[in-house]
C-alpha positions as CSV (number, residue, x, y, z in Angstrom):
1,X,25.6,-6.0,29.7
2,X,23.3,-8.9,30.5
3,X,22.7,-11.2,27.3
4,X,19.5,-10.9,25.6
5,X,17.1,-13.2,23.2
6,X,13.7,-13.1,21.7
7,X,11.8,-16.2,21.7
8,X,8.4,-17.7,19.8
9,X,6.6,-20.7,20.0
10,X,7.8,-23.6,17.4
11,X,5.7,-26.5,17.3
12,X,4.5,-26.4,20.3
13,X,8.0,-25.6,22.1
14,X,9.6,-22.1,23.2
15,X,12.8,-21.5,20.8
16,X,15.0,-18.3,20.6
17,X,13.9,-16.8,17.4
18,X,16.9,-14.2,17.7
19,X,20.1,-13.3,20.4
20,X,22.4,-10.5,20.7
21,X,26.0,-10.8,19.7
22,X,27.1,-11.3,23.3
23,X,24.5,-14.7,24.0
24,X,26.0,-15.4,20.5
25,X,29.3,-15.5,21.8
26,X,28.7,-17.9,24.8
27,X,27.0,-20.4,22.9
28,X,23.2,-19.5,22.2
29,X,22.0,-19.6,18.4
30,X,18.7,-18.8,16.7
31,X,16.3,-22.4,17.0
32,X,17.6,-23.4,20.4
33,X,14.5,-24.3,23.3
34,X,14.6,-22.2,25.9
35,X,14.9,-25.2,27.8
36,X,18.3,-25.6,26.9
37,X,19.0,-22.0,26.8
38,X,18.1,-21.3,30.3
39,X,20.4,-24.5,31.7
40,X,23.5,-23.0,30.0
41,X,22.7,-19.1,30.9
42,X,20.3,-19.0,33.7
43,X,20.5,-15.0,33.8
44,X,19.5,-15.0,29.7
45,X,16.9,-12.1,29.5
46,X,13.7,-12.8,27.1
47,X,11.6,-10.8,25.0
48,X,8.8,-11.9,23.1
49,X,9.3,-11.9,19.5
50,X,7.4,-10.0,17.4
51,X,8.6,-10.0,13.2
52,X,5.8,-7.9,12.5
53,X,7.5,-4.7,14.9
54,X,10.2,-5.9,13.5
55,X,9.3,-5.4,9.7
56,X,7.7,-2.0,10.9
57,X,11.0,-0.8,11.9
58,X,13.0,-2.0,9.0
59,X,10.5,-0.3,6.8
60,X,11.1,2.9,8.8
61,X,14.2,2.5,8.2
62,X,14.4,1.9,5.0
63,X,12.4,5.1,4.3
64,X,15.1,7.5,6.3
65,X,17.8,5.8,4.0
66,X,15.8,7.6,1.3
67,X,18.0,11.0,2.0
68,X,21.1,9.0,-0.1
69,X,19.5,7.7,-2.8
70,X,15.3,6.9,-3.8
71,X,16.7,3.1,-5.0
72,X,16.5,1.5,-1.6
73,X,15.3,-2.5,-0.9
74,X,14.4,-4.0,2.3
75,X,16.8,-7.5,1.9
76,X,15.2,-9.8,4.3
77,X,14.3,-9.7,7.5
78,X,17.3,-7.6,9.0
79,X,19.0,-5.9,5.8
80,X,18.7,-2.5,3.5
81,X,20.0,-2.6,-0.1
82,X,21.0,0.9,-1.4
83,X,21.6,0.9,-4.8
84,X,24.4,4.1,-4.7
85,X,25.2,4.6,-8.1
86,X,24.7,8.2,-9.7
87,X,24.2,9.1,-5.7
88,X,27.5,9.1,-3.9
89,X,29.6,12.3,-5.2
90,X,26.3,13.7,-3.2
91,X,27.2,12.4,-0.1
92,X,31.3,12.6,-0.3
93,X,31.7,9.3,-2.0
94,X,30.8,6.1,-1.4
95,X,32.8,5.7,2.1
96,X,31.7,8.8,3.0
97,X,27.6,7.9,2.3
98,X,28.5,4.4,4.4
99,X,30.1,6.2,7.4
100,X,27.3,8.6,7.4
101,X,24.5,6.4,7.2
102,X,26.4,3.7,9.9
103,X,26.4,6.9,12.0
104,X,22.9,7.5,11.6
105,X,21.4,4.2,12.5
106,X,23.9,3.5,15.5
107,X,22.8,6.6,17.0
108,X,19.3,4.8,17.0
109,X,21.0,1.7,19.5
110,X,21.4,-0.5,16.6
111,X,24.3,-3.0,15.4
112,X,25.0,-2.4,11.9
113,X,27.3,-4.2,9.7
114,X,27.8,-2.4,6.2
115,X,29.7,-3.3,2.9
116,X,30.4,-1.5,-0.4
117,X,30.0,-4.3,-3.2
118,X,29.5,-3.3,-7.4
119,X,26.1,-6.0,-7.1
120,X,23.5,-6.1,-4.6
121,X,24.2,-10.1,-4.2
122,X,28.1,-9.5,-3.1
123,X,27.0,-6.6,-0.7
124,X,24.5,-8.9,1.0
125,X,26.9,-11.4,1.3
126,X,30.1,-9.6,2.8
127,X,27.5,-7.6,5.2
128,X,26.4,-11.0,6.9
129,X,29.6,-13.4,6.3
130,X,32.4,-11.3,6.0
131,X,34.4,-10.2,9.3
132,X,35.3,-6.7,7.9
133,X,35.8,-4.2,5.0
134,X,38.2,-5.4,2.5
135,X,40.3,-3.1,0.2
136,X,39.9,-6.0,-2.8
137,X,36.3,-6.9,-3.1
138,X,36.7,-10.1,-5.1
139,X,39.3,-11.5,-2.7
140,X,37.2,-11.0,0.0
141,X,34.3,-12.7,-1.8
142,X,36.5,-15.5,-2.7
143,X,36.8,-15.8,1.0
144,X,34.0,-15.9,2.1
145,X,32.4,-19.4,3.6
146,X,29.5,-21.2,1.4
147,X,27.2,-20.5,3.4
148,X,27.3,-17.2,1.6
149,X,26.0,-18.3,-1.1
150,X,22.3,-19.2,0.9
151,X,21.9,-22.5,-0.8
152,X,19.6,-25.5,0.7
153,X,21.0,-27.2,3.9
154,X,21.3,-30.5,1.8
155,X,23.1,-28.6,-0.8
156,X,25.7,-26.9,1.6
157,X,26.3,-30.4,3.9
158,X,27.1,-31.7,-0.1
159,X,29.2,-28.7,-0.8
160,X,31.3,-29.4,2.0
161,X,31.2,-33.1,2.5
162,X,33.7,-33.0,-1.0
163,X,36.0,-30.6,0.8
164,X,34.5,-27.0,-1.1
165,X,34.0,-24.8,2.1
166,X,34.9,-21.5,0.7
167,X,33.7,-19.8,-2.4
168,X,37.1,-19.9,-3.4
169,X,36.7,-23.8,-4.0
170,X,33.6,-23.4,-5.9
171,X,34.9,-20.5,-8.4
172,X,37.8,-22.2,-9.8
173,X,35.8,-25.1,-11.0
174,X,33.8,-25.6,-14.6
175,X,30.2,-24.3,-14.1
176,X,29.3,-27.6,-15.8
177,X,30.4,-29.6,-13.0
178,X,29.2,-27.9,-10.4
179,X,25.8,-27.5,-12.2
180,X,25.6,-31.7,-12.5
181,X,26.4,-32.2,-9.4
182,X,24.9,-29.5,-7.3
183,X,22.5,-28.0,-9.4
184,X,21.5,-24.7,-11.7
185,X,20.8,-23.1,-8.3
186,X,24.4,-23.3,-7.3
187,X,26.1,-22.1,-10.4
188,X,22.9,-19.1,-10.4
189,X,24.1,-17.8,-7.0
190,X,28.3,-18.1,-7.2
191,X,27.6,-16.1,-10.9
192,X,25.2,-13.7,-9.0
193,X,27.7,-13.2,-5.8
194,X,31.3,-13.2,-7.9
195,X,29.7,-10.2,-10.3
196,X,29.4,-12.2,-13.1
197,X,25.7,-12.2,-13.3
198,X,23.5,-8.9,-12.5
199,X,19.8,-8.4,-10.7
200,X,18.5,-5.2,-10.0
201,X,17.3,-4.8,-6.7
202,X,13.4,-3.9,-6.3
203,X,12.9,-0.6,-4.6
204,X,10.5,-0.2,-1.9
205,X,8.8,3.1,-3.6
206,X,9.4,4.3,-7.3
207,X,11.2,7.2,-8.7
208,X,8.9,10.3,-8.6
209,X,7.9,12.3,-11.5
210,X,9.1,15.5,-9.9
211,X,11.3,15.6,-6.2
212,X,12.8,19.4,-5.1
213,X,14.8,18.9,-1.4
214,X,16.4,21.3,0.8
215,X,19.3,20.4,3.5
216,X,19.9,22.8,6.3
217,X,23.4,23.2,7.7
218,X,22.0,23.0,11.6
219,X,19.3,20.9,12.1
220,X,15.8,22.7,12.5
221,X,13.8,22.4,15.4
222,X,10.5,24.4,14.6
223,X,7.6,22.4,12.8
224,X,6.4,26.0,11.3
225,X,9.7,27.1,10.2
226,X,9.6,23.7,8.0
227,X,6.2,24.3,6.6
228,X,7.3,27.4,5.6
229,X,9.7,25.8,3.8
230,X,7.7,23.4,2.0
231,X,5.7,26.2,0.8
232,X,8.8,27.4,-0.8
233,X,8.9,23.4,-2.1
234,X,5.5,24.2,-3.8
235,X,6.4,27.4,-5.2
236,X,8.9,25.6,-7.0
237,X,7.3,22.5,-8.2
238,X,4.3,24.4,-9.7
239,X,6.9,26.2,-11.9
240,X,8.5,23.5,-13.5
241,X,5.3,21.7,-13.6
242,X,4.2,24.6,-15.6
243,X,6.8,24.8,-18.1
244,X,6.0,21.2,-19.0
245,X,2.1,22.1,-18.9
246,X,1.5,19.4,-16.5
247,X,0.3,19.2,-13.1
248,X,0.2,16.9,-9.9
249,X,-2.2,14.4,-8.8
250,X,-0.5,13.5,-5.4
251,X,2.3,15.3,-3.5
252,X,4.3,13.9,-0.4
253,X,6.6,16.1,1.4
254,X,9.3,14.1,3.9
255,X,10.6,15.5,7.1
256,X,14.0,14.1,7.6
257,X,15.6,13.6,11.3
258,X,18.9,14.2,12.0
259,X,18.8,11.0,13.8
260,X,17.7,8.7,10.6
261,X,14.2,8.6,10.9
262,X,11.6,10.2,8.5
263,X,8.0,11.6,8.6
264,X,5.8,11.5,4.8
265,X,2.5,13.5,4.7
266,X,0.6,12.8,1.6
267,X,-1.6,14.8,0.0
268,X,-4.1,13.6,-3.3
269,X,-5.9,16.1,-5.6
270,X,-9.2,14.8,-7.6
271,X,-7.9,16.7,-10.6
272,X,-3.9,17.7,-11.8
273,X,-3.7,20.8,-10.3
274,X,-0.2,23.0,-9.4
275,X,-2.0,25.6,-7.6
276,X,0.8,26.3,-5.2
277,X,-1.9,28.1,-2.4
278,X,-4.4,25.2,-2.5
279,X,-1.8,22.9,-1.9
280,X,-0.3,24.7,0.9
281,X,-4.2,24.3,2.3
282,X,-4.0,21.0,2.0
283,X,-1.4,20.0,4.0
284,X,-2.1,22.4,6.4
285,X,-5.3,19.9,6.9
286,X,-3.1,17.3,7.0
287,X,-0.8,18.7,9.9
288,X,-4.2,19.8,11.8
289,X,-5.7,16.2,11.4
290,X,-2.3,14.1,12.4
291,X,-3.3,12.5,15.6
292,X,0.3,12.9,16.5
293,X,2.0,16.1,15.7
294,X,5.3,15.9,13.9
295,X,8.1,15.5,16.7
296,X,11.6,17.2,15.4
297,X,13.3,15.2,18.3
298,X,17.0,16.7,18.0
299,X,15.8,18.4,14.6
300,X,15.0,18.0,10.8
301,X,18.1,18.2,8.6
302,X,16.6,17.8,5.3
303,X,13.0,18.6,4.0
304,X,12.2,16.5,0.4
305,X,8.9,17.3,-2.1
306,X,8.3,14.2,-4.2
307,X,5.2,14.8,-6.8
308,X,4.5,10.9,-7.8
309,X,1.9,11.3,-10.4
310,X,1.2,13.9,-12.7
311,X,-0.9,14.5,-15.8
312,X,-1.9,16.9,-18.7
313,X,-2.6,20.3,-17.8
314,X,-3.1,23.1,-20.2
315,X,-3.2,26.5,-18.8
316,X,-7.2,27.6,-19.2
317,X,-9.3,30.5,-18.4
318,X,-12.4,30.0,-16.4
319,X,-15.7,31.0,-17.9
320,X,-17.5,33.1,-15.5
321,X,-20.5,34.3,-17.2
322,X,-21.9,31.0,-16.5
323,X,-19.2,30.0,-13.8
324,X,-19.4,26.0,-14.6
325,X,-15.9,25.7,-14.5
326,X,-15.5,27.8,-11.5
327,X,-18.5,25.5,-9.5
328,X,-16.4,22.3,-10.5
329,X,-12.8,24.0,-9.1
330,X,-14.6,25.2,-5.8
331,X,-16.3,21.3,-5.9
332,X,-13.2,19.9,-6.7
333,X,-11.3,22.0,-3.9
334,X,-13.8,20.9,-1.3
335,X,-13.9,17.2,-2.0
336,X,-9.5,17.6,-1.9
337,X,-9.7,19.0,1.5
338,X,-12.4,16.7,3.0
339,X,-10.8,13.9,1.7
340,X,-7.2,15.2,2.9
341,X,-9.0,16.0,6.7
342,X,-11.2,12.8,7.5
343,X,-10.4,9.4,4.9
344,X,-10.2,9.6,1.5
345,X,-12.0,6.5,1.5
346,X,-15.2,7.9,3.4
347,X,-15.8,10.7,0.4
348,X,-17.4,9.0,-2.0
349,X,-18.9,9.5,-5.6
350,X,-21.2,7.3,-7.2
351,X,-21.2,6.2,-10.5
352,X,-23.1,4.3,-13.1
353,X,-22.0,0.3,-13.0
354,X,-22.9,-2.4,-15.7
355,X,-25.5,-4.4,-14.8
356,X,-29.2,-4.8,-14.6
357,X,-29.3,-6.2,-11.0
358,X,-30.8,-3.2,-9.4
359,X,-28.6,-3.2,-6.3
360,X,-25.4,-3.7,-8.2
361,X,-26.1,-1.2,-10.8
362,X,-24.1,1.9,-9.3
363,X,-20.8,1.8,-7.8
364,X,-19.3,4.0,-5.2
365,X,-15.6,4.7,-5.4
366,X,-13.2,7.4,-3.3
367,X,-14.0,11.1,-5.1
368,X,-10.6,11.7,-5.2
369,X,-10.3,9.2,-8.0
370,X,-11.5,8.4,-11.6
371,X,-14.0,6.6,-11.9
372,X,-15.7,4.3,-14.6
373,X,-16.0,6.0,-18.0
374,X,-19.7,4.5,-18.1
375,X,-22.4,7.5,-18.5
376,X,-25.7,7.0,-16.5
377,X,-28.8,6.7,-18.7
378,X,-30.7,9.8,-19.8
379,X,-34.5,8.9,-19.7
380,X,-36.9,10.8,-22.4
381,X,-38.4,13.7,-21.0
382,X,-42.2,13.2,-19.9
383,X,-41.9,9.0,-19.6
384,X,-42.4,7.7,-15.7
385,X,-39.7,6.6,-13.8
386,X,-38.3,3.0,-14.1
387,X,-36.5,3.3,-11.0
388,X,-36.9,4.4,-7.7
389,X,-34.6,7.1,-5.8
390,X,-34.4,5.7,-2.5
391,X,-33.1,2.2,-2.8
392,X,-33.6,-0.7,0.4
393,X,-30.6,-2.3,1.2
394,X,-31.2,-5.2,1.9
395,X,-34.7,-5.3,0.4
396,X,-37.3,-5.2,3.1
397,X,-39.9,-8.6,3.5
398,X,-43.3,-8.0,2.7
399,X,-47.4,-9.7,3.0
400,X,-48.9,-9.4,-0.1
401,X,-52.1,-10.3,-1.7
402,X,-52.3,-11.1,-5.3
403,X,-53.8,-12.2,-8.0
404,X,-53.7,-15.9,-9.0
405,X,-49.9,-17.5,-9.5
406,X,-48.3,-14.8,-11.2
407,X,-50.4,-11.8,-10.9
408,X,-49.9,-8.3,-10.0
409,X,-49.9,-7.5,-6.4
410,X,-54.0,-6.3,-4.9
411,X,-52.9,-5.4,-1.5
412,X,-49.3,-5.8,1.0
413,X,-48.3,-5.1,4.4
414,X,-45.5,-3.4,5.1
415,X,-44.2,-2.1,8.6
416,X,-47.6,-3.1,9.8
417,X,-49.9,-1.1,7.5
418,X,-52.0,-2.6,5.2
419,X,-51.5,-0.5,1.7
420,X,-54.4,-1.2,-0.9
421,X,-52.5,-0.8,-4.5
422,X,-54.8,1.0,-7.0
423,X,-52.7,0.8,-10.2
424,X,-49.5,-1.2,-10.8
425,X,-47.4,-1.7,-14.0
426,X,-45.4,-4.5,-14.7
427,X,-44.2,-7.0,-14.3
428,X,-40.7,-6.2,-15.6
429,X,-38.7,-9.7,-15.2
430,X,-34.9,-9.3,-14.4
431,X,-33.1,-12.6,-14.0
432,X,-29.9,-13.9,-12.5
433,X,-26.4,-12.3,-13.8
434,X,-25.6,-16.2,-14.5
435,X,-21.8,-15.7,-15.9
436,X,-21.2,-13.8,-12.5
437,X,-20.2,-16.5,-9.7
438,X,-21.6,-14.1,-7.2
439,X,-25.0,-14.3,-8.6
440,X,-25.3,-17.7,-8.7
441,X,-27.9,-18.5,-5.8
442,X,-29.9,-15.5,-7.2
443,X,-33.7,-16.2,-8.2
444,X,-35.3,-14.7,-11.4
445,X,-37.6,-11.2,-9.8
446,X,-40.7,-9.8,-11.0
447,X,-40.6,-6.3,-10.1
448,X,-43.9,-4.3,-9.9
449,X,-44.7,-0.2,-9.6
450,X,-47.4,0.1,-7.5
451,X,-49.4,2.9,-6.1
452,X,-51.3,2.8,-3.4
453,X,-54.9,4.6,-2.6
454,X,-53.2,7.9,-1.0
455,X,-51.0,7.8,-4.1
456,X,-47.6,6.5,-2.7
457,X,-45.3,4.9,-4.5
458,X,-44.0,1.5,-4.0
459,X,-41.6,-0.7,-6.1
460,X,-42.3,-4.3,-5.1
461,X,-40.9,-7.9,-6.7
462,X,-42.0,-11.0,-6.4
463,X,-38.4,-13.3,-5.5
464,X,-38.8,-16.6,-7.6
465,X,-41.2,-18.0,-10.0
466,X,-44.4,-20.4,-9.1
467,X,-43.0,-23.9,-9.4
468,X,-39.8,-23.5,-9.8
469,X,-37.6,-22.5,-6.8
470,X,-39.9,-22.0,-4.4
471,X,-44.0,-23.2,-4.1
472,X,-44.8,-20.1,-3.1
473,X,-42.0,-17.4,-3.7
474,X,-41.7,-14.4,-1.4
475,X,-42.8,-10.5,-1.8
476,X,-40.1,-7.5,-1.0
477,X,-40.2,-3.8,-0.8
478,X,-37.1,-2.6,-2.7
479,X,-37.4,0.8,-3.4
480,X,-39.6,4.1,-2.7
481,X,-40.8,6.5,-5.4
482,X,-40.8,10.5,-4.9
């Protein structure tokens, strides 16, 4: 097998970023130039390095390690932490989950190197500096080099300039000493890596309010079968969510591969719902919408429901001699399946916003979520309008004739007609949001509802005051009137 290495350019230099065991072997290490790489292996192949592929992949894989146990931590750039405990009598025991999941990911052409440790920090280390299981995990530790411990450079050329190479040398010494002379950082990782000292990993996603799976004995090959088995996922989760009265606001079903891998469709509800059939609906939208289907490759062995969020829900009758609550649940189950089909993020709702700058006074927001608890302004019946309902963004320039400095407008020009105005009220001044960095460089406005001869509508400002910011400020059209 011809020796491989990635490479990236290093201060203006080609270095190998990675190599494969093999280049390892004859002398090629991570930082080299391929310069000197090339002189000693002339037949070296080269692939451009790309972390971000990379950090894809160990993401993908961290996700299919989610059929052992939901506490699982990418460590680095090339490493998974499963956190085990509660998870293995599952699997066979612990061996039994490592063998598995070793199986798993060599199947997938990659070089694994696995340890069983009782802290994530001695796991980490045996995986990358230890040459093999051990039956006695502490000895194993204690032989370890210490390097192991991932100190600074300057602090592991100290370690062994006074003759500590192993971790053995380093234990059997007062933490006192080693902390003077080496630093707190020393003493906090030997603690960490010998047990005596415990940090929880952080998990990639957290535990789910609700999860139901289902394992198959012979992996299954049909995408429909599956969804008919995640209706049967549904069925279940809306009955425990009804015995605790509650309901779900997002639900993700995963497709596991018998080969490691995993697919996750999400689905979002704008209300708690547990209505097993519009559920069902929903991800049969998202299945339709996937711009590539699911692929079972060799087969799905496993088929997981997680419901993340839930909420309060009471069971309720509708009203339907006025049907209110029946409008909102068909609204409600229109916006879910839009939102599911296209981009949550392109249904929108708008909502009232704090603040008296016209344009920033509303706030649109995805309508599968809650919005601001603000309510909009009722006006009195009977009063006119203080706003328009079609709003120019940006404002559009306007010619206008008025009265002497800071008059009311007599006449404008907008998209070349001339508009004579024969009643206006106002002026209604709004000034700059000051205590808002954003509207600093505003100027104070002097907004004006016009009418013109024909009996349009117009809602015009005047951008600055006379002597102030400008000499002569200029006129805008920012809104139409019905």
């Amino acid at each position: 097998m011809q020796p491989i290495a990635t490479v990236e350019m290093i201060r203006g230099a080609l270095r190998l970023a990675a190599v494969c065991p093999q280049a390892l072997k004859l002398g090629l290490s991570a930082g080299m130039t391929l310069a000197d790489a090339r002189a000693q292996m002339p037949d070296l192949a080269l692939a451009e390095h790309d972390p971000a592929a990379d950090q894809r992949l160990l993401e993908r894989l961290a996700d299919g390690a989610l059929r052992y146990t939901p506490m699982v931590a990418v460590d680095g750039d090339d490493g998974l932490l499963l956190d085990i405990g509660g998870a293995a009598h599952l699997h066979g025991g612990e061996q039994a989950l490592g063998v598995d999941a070793v199986l798993r990911l060599e199947r997938l052409g990659l070089t694994v190197r696995m340890a069983l440790a009782d802290n994530p920090d001695a796991a980490h280390a045996l995986a990358r500096y230890s040459g093999g299981p051990a039956p006695d995990e502490v000895a194993a530790i204690r032989r370890l080099p210490i390097e192991a411990l991932e100190l600074d450079g300057e602090d592991v050329m100290g370690l062994r300039r006074a003759g500590l190479r192993r971790i053995a040398d380093l234990a059997d010494r007062p933490p006192a000493v080693i902390a003077a002379r080496f630093g707190p950082a020393a003493v906090t990782a030997l603690r960490r890596v010998m047990g005596r000292e415990s940090r929880p990993i952080d998990p990639r996603q957290s535990a789910p309010a609700l999860m139901i799976e289902r394992r198959f004995a012979d992996p299954v090959g049909r995408v429909d079968h599956m969804l008919g088995v995640l209706d049967e996922l549904l069925g279940e989760a809306s009955a425990q969510l009804a015995e605790k009265d509650r309901g779900g606001r997002a639900f993700e079903a995963r497709f596991f591969r018998s080969d490691g891998l995993v697919f996750s469709l999400r689905v979002e509800t704008g209300r708690a719902t547990r209505d097993r059939a519009a559920i069902a609906r929903l991800f049969a939208e998202r299945v339709e919408s996937l711009a590539d289907p699911l692929d079972p490759g060799f087969g799905f062995d496993m088929l997981r429901l997680h419901v993340p969020r839930t909420e309060p829900l009471k069971a309720a009758q509708l009203l339907l001699e006025n049907g209110d609550e029946l409008r909102q649940g068909q609204l409600d189950m229109l916006v879910d399946a839009l939102s599911t089909r296209v981009d949550r993020a392109r249904i929108q709702r708008i909502a009232p916003r704090d603040s008296h700058i016209p344009e920033q006074a509303q706030l649109l927001f995805p309508a599968m979520d809650e919005g601001p608890k603000q309510e909009w302004r009722v006006q009195e019946a009977g009063d006119p309008p203080l706003r328009p309902l079609h709003l120019f963004d940006p404002p559009q320039r306007i010619e206008v004739l008025a009265q002497v400095p800071e008059g009311p407008p007599r006449q404008f020009r907008w998209r070349r007609i001339l508009h004579q105005v024969a009643r206006f009220e106002g002026p209604e001044r709004i000034a700059p949001e000051w205590w808002h960095d954003g509207n600093a460089g505003m100027k104070t406005r002097d907004y004006f509802r016009v009418e013109d001869a024909r009996g349009r509508r117009f809602w015009l400002f005047r951008h600055g005051l006379y002597g102030d910011v400008a000499a002569s400020p200029a006129w805008y059209l920012h809104g139409l009137f019905a």
